[in-house]
C-alpha atoms as a printed R data frame, in Angstrom:
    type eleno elety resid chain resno       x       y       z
1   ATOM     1    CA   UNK     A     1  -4.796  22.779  13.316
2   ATOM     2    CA   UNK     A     2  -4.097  21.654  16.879
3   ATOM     3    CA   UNK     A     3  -0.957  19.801  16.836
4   ATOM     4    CA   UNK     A     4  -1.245  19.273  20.485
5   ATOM     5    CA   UNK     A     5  -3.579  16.185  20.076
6   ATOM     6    CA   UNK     A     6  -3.321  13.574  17.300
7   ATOM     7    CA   UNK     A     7  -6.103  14.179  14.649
8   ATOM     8    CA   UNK     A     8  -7.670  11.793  11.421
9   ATOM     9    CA   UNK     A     9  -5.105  13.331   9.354
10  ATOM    10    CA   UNK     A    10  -2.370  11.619  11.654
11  ATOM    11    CA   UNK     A    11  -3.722   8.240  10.161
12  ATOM    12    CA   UNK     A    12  -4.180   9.542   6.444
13  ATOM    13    CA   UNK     A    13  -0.628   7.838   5.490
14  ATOM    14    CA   UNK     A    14   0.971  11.303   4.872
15  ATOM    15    CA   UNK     A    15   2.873  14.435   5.577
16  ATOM    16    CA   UNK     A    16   1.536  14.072   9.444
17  ATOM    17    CA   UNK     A    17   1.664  10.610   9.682
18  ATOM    18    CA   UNK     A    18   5.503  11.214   8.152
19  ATOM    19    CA   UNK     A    19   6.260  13.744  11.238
20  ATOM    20    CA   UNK     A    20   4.592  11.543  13.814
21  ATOM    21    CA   UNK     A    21   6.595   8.807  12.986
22  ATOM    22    CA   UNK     A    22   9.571  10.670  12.464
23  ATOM    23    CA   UNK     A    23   8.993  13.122  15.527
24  ATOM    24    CA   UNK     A    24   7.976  10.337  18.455
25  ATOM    25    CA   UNK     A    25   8.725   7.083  17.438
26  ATOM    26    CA   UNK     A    26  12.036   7.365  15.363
27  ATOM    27    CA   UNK     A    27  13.341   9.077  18.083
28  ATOM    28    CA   UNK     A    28  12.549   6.729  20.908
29  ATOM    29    CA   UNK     A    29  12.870   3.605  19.218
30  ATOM    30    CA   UNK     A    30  16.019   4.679  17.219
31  ATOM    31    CA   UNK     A    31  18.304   1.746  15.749
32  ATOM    32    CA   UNK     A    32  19.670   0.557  12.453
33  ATOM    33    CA   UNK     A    33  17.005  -1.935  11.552
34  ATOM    34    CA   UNK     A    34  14.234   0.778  12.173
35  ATOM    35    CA   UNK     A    35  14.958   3.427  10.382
36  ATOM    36    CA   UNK     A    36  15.918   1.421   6.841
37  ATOM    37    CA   UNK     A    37  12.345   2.652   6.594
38  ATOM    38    CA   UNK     A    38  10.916  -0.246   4.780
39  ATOM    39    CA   UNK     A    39   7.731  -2.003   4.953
40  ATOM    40    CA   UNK     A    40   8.783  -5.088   6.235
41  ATOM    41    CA   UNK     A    41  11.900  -5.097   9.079
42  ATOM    42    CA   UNK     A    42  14.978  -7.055   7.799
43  ATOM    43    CA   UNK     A    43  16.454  -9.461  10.214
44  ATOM    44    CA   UNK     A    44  19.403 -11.353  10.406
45  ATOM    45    CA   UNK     A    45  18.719 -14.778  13.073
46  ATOM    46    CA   UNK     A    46  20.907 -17.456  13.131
47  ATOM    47    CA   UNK     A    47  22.305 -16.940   9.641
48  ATOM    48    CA   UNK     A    48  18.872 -16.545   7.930
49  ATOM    49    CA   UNK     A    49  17.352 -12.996   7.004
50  ATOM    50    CA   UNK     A    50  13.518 -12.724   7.333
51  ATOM    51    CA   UNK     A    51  11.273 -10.066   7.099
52  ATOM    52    CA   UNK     A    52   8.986  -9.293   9.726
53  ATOM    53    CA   UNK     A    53   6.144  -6.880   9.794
54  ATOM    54    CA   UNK     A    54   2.724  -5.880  11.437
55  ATOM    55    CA   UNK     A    55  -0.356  -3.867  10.374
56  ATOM    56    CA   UNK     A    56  -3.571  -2.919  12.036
57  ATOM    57    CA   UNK     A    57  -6.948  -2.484  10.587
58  ATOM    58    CA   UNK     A    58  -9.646  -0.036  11.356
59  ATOM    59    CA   UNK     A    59 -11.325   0.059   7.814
60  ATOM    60    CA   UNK     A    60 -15.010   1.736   8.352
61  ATOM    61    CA   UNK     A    61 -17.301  -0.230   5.952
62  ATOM    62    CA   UNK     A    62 -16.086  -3.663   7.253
63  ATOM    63    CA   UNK     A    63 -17.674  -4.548   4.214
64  ATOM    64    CA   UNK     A    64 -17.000  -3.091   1.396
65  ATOM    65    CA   UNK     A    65 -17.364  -3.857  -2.740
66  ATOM    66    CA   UNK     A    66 -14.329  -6.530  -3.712
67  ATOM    67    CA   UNK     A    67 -13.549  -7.814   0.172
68  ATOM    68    CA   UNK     A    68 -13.556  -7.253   3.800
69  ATOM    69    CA   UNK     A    69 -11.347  -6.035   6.937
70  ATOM    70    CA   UNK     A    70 -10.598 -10.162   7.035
71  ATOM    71    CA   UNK     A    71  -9.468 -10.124   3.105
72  ATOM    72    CA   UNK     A    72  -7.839  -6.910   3.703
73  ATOM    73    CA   UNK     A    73  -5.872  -8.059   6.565
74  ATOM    74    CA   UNK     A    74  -4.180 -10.579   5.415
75  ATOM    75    CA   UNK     A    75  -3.802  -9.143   2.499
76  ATOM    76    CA   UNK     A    76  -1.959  -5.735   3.440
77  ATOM    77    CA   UNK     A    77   0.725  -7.679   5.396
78  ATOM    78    CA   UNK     A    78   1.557 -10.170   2.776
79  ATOM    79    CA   UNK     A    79   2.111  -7.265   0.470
80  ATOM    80    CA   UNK     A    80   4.637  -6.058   2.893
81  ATOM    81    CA   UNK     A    81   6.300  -8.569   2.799
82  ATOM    82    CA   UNK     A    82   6.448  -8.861  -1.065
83  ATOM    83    CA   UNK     A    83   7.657  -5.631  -1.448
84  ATOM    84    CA   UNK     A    84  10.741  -6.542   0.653
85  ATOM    85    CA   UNK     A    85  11.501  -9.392  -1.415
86  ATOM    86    CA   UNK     A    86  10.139 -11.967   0.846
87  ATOM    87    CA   UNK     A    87   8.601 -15.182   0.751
88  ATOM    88    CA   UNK     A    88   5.379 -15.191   3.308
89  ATOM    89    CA   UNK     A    89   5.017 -17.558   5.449
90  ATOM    90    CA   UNK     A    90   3.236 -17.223   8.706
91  ATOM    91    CA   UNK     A    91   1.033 -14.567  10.272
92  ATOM    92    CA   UNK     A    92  -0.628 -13.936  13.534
93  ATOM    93    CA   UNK     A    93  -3.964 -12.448  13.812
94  ATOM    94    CA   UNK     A    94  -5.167 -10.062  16.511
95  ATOM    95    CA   UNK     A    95  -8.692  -9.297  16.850
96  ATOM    96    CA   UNK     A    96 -10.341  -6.446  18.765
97  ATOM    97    CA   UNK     A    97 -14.015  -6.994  19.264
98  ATOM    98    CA   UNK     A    98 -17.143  -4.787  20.334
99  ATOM    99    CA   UNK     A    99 -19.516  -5.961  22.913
100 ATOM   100    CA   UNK     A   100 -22.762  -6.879  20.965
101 ATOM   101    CA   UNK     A   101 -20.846  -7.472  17.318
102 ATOM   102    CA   UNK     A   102 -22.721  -9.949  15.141
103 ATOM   103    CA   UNK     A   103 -21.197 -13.591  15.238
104 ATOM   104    CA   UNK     A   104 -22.272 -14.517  12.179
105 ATOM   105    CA   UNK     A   105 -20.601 -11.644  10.974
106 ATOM   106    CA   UNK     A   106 -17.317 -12.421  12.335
107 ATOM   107    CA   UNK     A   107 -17.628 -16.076  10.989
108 ATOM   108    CA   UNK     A   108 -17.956 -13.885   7.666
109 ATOM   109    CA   UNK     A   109 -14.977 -12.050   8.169
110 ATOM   110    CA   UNK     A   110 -12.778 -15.081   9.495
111 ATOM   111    CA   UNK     A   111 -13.911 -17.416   6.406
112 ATOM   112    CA   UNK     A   112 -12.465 -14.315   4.774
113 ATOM   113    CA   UNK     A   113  -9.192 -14.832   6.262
114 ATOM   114    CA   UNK     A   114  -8.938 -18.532   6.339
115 ATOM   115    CA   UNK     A   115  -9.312 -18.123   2.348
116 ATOM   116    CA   UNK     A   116  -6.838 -15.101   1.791
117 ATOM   117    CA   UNK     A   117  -4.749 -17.115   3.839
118 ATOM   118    CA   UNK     A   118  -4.714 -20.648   1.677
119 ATOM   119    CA   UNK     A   119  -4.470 -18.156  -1.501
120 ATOM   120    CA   UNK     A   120  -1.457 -16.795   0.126
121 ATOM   121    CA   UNK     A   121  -0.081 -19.719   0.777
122 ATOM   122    CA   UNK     A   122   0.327 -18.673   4.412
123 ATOM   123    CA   UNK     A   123  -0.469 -19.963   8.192
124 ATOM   124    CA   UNK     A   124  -2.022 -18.003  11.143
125 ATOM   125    CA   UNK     A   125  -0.081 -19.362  13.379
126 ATOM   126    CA   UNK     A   126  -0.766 -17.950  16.954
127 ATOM   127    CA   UNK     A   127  -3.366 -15.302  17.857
128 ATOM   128    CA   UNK     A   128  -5.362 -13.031  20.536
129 ATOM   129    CA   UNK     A   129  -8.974 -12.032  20.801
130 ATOM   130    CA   UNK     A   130  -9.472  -9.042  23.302
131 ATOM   131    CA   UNK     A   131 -13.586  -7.812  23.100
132 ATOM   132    CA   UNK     A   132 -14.315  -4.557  24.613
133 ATOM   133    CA   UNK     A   133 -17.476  -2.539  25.921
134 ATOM   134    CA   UNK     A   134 -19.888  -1.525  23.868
135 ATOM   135    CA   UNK     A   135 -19.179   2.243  22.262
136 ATOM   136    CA   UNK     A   136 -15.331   1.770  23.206
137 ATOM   137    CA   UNK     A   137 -14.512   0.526  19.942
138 ATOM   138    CA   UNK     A   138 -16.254   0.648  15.934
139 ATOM   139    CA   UNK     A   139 -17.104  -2.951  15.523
140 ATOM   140    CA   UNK     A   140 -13.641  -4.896  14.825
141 ATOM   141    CA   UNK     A   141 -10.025  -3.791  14.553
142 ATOM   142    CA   UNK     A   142  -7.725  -6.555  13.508
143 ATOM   143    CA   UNK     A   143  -3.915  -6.936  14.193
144 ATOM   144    CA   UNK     A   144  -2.233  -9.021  11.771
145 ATOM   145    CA   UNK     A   145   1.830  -9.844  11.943
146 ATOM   146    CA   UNK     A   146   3.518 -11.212   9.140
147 ATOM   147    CA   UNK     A   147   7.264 -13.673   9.237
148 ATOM   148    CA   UNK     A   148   8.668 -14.660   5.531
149 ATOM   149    CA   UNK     A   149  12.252 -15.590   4.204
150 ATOM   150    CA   UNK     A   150  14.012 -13.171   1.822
151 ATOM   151    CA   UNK     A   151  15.925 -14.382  -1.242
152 ATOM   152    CA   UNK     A   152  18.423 -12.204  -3.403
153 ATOM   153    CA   UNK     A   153  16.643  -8.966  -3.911
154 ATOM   154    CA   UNK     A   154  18.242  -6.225  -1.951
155 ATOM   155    CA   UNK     A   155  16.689  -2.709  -2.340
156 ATOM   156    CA   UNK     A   156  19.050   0.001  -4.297
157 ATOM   157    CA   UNK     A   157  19.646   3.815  -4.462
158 ATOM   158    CA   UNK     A   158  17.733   5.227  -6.420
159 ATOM   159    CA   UNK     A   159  19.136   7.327  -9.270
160 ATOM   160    CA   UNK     A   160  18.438   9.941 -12.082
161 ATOM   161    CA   UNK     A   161  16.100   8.692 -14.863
162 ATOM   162    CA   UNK     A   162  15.139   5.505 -13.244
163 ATOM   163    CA   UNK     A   163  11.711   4.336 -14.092
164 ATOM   164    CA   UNK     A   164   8.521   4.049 -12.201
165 ATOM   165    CA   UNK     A   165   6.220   0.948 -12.610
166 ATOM   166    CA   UNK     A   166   3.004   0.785 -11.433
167 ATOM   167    CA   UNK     A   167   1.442  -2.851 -12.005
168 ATOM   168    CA   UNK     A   168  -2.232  -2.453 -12.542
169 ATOM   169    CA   UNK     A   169  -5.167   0.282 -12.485
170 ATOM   170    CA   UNK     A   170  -4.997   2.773  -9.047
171 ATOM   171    CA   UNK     A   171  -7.411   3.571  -6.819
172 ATOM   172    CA   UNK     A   172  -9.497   1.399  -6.877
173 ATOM   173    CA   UNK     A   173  -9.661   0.274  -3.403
174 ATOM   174    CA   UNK     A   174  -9.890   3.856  -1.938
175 ATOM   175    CA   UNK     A   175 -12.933   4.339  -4.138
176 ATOM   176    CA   UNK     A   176 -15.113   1.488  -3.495
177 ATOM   177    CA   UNK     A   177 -14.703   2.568   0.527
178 ATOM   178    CA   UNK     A   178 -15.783   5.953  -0.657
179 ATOM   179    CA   UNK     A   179 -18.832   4.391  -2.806
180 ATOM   180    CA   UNK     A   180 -20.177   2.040   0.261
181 ATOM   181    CA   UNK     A   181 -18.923   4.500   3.178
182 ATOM   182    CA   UNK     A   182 -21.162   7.552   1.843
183 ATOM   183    CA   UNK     A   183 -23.987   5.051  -0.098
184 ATOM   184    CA   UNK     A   184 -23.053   6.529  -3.341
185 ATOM   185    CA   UNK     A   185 -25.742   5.300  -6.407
186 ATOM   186    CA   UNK     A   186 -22.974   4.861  -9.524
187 ATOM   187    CA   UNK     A   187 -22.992   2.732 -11.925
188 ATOM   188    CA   UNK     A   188 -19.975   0.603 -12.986
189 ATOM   189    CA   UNK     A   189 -17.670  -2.259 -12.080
190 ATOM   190    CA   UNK     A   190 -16.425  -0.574  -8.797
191 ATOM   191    CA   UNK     A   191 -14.718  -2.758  -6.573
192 ATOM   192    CA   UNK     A   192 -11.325  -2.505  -4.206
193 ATOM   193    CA   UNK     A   193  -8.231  -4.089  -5.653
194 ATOM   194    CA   UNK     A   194  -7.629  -6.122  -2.546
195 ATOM   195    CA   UNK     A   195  -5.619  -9.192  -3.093
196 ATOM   196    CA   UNK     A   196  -2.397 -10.914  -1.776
197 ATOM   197    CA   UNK     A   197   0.162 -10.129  -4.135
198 ATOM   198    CA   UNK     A   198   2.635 -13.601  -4.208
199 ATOM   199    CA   UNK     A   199   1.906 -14.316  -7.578
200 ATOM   200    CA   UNK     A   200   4.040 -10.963  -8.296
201 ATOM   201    CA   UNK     A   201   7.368 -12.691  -7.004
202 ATOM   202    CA   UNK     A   202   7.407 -15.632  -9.428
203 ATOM   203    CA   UNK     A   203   7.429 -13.296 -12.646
204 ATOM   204    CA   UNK     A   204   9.747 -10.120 -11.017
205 ATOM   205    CA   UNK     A   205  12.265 -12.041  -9.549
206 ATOM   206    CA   UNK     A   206  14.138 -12.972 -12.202
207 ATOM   207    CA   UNK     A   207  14.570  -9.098 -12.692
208 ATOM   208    CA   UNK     A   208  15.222  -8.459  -9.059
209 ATOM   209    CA   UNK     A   209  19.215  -7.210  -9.714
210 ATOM   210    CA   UNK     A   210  17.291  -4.522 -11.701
211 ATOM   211    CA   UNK     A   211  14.595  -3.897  -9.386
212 ATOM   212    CA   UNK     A   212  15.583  -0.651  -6.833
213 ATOM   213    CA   UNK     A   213  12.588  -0.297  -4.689
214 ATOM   214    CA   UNK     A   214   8.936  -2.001  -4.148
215 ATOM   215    CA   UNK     A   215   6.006  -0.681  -1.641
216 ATOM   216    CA   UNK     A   216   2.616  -1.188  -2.005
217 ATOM   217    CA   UNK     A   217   0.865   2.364  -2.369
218 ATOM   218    CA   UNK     A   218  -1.628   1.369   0.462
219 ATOM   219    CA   UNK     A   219  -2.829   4.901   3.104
220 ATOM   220    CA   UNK     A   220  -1.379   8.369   0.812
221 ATOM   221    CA   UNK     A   221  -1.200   6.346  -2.455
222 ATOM   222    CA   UNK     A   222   1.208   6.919  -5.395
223 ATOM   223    CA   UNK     A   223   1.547  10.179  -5.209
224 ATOM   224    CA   UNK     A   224   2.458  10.005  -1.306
225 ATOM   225    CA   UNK     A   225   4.921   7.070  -1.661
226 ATOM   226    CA   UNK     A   226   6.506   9.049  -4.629
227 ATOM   227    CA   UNK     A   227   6.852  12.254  -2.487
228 ATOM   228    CA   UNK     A   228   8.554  10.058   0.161
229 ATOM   229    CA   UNK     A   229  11.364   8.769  -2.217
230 ATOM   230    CA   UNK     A   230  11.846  12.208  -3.719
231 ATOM   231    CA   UNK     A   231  12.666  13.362  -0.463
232 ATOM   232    CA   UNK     A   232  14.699  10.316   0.480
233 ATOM   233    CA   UNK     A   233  17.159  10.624  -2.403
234 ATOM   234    CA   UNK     A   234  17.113  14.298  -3.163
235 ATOM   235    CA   UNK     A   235  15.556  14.096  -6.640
236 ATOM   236    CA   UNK     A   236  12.624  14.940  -8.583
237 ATOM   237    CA   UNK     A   237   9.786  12.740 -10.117
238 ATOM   238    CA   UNK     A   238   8.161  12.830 -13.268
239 ATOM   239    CA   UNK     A   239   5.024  11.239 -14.119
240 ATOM   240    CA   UNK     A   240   2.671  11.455 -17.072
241 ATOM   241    CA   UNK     A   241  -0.736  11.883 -16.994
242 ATOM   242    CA   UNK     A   242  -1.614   9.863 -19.712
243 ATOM   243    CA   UNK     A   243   0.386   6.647 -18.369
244 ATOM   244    CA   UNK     A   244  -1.180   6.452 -15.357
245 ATOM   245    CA   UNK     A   245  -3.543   3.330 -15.674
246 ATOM   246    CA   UNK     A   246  -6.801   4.167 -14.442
247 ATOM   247    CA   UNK     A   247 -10.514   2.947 -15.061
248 ATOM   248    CA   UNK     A   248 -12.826   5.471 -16.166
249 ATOM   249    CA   UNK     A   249 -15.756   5.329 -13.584
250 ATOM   250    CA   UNK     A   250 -12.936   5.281 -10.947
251 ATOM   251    CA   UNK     A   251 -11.768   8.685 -12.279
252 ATOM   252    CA   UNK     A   252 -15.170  10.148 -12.749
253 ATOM   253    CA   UNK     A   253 -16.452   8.979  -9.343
254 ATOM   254    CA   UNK     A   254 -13.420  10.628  -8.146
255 ATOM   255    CA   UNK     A   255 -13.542  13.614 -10.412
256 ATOM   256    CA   UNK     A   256 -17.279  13.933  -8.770
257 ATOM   257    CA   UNK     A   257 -15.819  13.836  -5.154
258 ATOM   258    CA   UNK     A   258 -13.525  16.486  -6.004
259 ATOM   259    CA   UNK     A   259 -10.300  13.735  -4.873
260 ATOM   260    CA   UNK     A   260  -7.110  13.213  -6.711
261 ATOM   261    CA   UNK     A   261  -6.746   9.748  -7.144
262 ATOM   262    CA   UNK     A   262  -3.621   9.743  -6.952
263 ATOM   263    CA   UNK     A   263  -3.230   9.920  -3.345
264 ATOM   264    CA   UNK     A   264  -6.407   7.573  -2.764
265 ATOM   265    CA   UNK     A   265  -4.997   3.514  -1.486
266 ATOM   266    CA   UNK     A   266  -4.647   0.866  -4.122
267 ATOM   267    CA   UNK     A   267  -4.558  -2.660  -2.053
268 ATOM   268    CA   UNK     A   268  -3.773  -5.074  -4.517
269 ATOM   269    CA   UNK     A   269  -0.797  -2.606  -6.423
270 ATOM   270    CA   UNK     A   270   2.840  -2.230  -6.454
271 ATOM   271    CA   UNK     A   271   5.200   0.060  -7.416
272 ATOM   272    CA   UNK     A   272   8.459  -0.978  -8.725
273 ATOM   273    CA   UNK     A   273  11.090   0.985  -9.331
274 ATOM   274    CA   UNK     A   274  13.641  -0.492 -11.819
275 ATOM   275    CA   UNK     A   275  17.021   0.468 -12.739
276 ATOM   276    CA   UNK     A   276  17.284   3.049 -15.631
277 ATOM   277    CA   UNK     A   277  19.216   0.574 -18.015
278 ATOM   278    CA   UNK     A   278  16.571  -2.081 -17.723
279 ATOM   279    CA   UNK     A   279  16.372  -3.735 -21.001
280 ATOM   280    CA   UNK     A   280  13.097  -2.410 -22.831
281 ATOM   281    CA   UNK     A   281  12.054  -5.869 -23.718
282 ATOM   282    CA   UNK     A   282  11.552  -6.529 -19.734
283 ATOM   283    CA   UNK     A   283   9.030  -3.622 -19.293
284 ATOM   284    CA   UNK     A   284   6.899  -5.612 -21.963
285 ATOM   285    CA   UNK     A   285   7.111  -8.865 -20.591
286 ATOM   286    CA   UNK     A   286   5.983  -6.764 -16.992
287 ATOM   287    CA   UNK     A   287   2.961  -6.036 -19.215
288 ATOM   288    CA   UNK     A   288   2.750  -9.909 -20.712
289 ATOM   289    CA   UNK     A   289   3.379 -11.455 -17.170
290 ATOM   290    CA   UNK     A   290   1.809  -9.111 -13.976
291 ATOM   291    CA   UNK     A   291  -0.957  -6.955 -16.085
292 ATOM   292    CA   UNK     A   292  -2.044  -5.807 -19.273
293 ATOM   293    CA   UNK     A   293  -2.744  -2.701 -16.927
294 ATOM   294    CA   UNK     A   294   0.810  -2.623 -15.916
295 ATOM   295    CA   UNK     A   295   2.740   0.716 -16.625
296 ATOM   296    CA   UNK     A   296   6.149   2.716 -17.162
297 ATOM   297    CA   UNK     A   297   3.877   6.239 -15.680
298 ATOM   298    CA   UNK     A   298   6.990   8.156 -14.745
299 ATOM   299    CA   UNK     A   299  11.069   8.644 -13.583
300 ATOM   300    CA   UNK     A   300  13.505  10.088 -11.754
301 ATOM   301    CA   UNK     A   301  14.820  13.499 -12.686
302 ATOM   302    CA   UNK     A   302  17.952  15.085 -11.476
303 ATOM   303    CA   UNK     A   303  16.259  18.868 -12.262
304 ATOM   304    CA   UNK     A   304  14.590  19.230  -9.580
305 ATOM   305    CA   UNK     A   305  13.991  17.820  -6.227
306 ATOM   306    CA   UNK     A   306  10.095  18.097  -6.055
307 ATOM   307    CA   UNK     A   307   7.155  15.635  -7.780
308 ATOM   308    CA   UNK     A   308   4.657  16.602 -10.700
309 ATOM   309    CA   UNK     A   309   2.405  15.556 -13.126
310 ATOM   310    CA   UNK     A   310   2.520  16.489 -16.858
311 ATOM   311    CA   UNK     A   311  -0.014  16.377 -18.879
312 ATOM   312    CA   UNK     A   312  -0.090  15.644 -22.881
313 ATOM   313    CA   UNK     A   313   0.459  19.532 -24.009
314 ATOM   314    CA   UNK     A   314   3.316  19.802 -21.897
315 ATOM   315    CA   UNK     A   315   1.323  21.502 -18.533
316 ATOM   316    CA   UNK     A   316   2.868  20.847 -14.986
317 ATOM   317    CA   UNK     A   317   1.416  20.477 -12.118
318 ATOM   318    CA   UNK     A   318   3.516  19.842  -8.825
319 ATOM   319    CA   UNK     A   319   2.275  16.723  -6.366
320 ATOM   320    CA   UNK     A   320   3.134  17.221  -2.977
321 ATOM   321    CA   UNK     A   321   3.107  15.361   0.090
322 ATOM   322    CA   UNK     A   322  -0.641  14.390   1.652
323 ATOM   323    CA   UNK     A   323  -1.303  17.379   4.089
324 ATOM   324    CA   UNK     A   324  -4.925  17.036   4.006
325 ATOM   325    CA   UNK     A   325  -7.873  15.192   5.307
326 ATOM   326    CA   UNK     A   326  -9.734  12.733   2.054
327 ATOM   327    CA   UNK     A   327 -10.743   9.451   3.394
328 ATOM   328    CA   UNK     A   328  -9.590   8.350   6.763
329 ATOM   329    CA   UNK     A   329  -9.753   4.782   7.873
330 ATOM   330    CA   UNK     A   330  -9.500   3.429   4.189
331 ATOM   331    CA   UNK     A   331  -7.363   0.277   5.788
């Protein structure tokens, strides 16, 4: 591979986009608040913290089965700013148009927004609209920014035999941009997972001083954002194959495509991880209150500092980071 040039894989949300960060931007942009690493930057103005964060889209369908690039978003940066602990409150939206792009179809996609938006409980606030010549860009990119307060949580080290919560079926959202993208005939209830994820803070956080660590697993998936913290704090990571919540169709249209599901986006997904002494009463009401699909599917292990999968006769396999090519532009 030519690492002269940036690539696809660059944008795949894994062990390259990891170095590019790391390599080029860490290092120019260095400082304190940057390098926490975190979805959302924490900032400290006038005696208030807020979280501020920004995300492009580039998602190739537009359109896809369960939303759109408007849905999506919106979406993707209020779930940043959940998984910091924040409260979302305004956004900006930045559009990048192609000469010759359907209006009615951006009325489509910015109804889209306007109603992610009142779901989310959020304003779009200020904004920018730049169009472009035909065959310099793929339709629409949007820019969205996202400003919310935090409250109490504060994220934690992580430790040996802390547990991993995922809260709902994964995948699903990488999927249905596989199914539409390559016009795949399946049968099933395949649809992305794309949603706004507020309703999340008013259950977890009254659990947040057991709560360690939150991120959406969004470009790389679970097994990506897993590799990251394994790295981070030196440990290993357990999961079980049998915990992992997953539909069926989703696994056997990925099973088909010869993709690990694993490292495929979920957009409407968090994963939590929670302090090892967490009462076992609060991983049910998880369960009662986010998702029937909600799920303990791993921990921490001080025996090694690497991430697998077991299965249910005791095989291993080891999950390392994203280093290849699956599904680029899935957000």
């Amino acid at each position: 591979m030519n690492m002269d040039t940036i690539g696809l894989i660059h944008g795949e949300g894994g062990k390259f986009t990891q170095k590019l960060i790391k390599d080029i931007f860490y290092k120019k942009f260095d400082n304190p608040i940057l390098v926490r690493d975190t979805d959302s930057a924490l900032i400290n103005l006038y005696s208030k913290e807020i979280a501020f964060t920004t995300d492009s889209f580039v998602v190739n369908p537009i359109f896809f089965r369960g939303g759109d690039i408007g849905k999506l978003s919106v979406s993707g940066t209020i779930n940043d700013l959940i998984s910091c602990g924040a409260e979302p409150k305004y956004l900006s939206l930045a559009l990048i148009i192609e000469e010759g792009f359907s209006v009615k179809e951006l009325t489509k996609i910015v109804n889209s927004i306007k109603e992610t938006s009142i779901l989310a409980n959020v304003h779009i606030v200020t904004g920018d609209t730049k169009v472009v010549p035909k065959g310099k860009a793929d339709g629409i990119f949007i820019n969205t920014t996202g400003i919310g307060y935090t409250y109490e949580y504060k994220p934690k080290n992580i430790e040996n035999k802390d547990k991993i919560i995922i809260t709902g079926t994964i995948a699903e959202h990488g999927t249905a941009i596989a199914v539409d993208r390559y016009n795949l005939k399946v049968k099933g209830n395949i649809k992305s997972d794309c949603m706004p994820l507020n309703y999340l803070t008013k259950y977890i956080k009254k659990y947040y001083r057991y709560i360690k660590f939150m991120r959406d697993p969004t470009r790389g998936g679970v097994g990506q954002v897993l590799n990251e913290l394994s790295k981070r704090y030196g440990l290993g990571v357990r999961i079980t194959k049998d915990s992992i919540p997953i539909r069926q169709e989703v696994e056997a249209i990925n099973d088909m495509l010869g993709i690990n599901p694993l490292y495929l986006a979920c957009e409407g997904r968090m994963i939590i991880v929670v302090d090892k002494n967490i009462p076992l009463n609060i991983l049910e009401q998880f369960k009662k209150e986010i998702s029937m699909d909600a799920a303990v599917i791993g921990e921490f292990t001080d025996k090694n500092d690497f991430v697998y999968i077991e299965n249910y006769f005791g095989g291993k396999r080891v999950l390392g980071e994203l280093d290849t090519q699956i599904l680029p532009r899935i957000c």
